[in-house]
N, C-alpha and C positions, 0 to 999 in steps of 0.2 A: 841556543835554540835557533832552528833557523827561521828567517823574516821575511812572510808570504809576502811581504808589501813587494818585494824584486822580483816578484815573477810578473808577468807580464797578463798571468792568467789567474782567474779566483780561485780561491783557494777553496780544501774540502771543506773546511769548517765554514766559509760563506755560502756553497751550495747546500751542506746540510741545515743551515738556518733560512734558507730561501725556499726550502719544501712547506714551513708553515705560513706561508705567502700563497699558497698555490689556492685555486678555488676548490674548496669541499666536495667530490663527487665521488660516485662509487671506482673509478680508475684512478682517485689520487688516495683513496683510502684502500686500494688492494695492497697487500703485502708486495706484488708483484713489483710494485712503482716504487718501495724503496732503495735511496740510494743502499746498494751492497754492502758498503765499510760502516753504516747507521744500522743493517738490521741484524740485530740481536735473533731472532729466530734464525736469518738465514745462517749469521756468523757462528750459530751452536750446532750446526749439523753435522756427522760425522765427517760428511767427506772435505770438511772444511777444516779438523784436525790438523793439517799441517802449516795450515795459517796461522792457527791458536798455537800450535809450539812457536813458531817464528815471533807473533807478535810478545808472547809473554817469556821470550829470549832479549826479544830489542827493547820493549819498554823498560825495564831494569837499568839496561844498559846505556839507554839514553841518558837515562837520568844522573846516573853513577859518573857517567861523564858532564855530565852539566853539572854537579855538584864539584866535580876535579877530584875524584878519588881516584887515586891512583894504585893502591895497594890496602890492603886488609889484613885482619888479624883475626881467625877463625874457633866461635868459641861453640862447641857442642858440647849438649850435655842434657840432663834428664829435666822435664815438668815438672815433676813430682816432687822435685829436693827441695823442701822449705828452709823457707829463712831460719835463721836459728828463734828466731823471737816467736814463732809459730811452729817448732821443732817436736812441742807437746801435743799437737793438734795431730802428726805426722800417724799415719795409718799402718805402722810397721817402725818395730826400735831401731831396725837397720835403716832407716830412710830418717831418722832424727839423729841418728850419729852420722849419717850423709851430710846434715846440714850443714856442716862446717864448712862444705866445699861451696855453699851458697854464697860463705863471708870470703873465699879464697878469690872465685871468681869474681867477685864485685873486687875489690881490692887489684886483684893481678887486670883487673879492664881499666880499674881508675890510673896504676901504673903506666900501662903501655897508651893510654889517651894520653898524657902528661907530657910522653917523649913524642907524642904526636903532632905535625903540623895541621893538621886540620885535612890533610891527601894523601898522608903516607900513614901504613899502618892503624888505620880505621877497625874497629871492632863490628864483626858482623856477628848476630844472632840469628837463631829462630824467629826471635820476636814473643814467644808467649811468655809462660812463667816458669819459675826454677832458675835453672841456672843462669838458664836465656835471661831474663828479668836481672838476674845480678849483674850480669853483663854489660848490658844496656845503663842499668844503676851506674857501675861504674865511671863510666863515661861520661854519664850527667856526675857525677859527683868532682870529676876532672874538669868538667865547664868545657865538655868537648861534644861532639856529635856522635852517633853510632846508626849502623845500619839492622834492622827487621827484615825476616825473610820470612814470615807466615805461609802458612798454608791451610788449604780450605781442607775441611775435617769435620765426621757426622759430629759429633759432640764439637759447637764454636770454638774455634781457638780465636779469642780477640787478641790484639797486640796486645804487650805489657805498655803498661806508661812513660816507659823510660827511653823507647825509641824513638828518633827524631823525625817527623812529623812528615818531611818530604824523602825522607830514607825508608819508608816503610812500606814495604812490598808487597802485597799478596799475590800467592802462586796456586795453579789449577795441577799442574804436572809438579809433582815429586821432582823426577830426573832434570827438569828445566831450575830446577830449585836450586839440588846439589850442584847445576855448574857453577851456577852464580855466587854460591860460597866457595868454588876452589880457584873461580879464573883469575882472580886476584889475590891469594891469599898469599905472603910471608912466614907465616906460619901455623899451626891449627894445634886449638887444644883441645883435649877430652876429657870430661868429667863423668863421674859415674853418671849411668842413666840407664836405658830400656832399650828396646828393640828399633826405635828410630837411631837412638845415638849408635849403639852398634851396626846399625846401617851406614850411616854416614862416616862412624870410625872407618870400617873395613872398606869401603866404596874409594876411601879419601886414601888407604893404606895399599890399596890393591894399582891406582893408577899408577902412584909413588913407585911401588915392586915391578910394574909390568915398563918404567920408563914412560906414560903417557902421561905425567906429571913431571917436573922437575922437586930435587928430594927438597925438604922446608923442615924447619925447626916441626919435631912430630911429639908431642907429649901429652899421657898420660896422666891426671891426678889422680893420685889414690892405689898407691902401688896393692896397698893391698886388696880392695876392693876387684884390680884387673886381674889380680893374678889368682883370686879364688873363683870367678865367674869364667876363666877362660884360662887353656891349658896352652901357653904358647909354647914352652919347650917340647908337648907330645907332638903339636904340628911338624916341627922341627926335626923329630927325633922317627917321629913318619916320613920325612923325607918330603911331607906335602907343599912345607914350604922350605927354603934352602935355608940353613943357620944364621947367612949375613940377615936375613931378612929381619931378623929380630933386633935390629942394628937399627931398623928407620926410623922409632923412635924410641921416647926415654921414657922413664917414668918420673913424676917431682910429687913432691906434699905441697907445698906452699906457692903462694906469686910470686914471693921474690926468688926461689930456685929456679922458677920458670924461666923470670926474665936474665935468670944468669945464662944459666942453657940458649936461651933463642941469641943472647951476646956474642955466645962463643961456640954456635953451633957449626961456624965453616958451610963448605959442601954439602957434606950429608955426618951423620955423627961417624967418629971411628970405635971400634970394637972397645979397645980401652977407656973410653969414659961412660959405656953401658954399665948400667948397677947390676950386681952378681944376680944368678937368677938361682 
């Protein structure tokens, strides 16, 4: 962090604690007379939006740097997938035979924290529950750190517990969200989940295909979960996406295939170690 004390001139945090120094009158009490970067009404207004993307780009990124993270390890996946120990509670039989992937993800996070220096290879979540929550678990269960990327949502999403306390984010913009899970990432996993995760799958799938991405270990749990929710061989066979495409990632069941695959993923994967479709 840099140390106001070198500059020659006060800093903002000194002028905005020298406004409750000021004397009480109706022109130090207009809205008019706050300092700009202190006022919250002015900093919400529409035409101030390109501010609020810029700052809630850089504050993340400050930080990530002040923490010395240097690489991540990206884990999506659904809210909704309970732990197995609450799998009975689960509002759907299919979201209690999901659970499993609750114990995978905790497990495949506690893994890859392990081989982890504390800068490379960093597990980033969402930050709420589900899978996200096993994630972050993991990581404390490795005596390691992880990163939260929340986001603001009419029903609260609080953090899970398991996020580390100065790693945990909250975001206003969606899109300023997903960079921040891909500008770092080594590799990116997906677990079943809803219409967010399939956002973030395809968002994360489509930079990779269009080359605005470099390609990264890409996989799948739950081969059979992706492949009755989604028809990749008709894309394919439509011509909407081109055949290699089906090439950018893999599918696995477990954490430990995972981390065999992200070992020996090379480049980008070749045709030959894609599981038959």
């Amino acid at each position: 962090m840099k140390d106001d004390r070198l500059s020659p001139f006060p800093s903002a945090g000194t002028d905005r604690s020298a406004v409750n120094r000021v004397p009480d009158t109706p022109q130090t009490r207009a809205p008019a007379y706050r300092l700009a970067f202190a006022d919250d009404d002015f900093l919400c207004r529409d035409e101030l939006r390109p501010v609020r993307l810029q700052l809630e780009l850089l504050k993340p990124q400050l930080a990530l740097d002040e923490e010395q993270i240097e690489s991540t390890i990206v884990m999506f996946g659904g809210a909704r997938i309970p732990a197995p120990a609450q799998k009975d509670a689960a509002r759907t039989e299919t979201l209690a035979e999901l659970s499993r992937f609750y114990d995978e993800a905790r497990t495949f996070a506690r893994l890859m924290t392990e081989r982890s220096n504390g800068s490379k290879h960093v597990i980033v979540t969402g930050g709420g529950p589900g899978v996200m929550e096993a994630g972050n678990r993991g990581a404390i269960d490795a005596g390691g750190k992880s990163i939260g990327l929340n986001i603001v949502l009419p029903h609260e999403q609080a953090p899970n517990e398991y996020v580390t306390p100065e790693l945990c984010f909250n975001f206003h913009y969606f899109a300023i969200r997903k960079m921040h899970f891909l500008m770092r990432a080594k590799a990116i996993c997906v677990f079943p989940g809803g219409f967010g995760t399939l956002d973030e799958m395809f968002e994360s799938l489509t930079l990779i295909q269009t080359g605005r991405m470099e390609c990264v270990p890409f996989l799948l749990f739950g081969k059979a979960f992706w492949k009755k929710i989604i028809n990749w061989d008709a894309l394919a066979e439509a011509g909407t996406i081109s055949p290699d495409d089906l090439e950018l990632f893999r599918f696995v069941e477990t954490a430990e295939e995972a981390i065999e695959v992200i070992d020996t993923w090379g480049d980008c994967a070749p045709r030959d170690v894609i599981p038959g479709r």
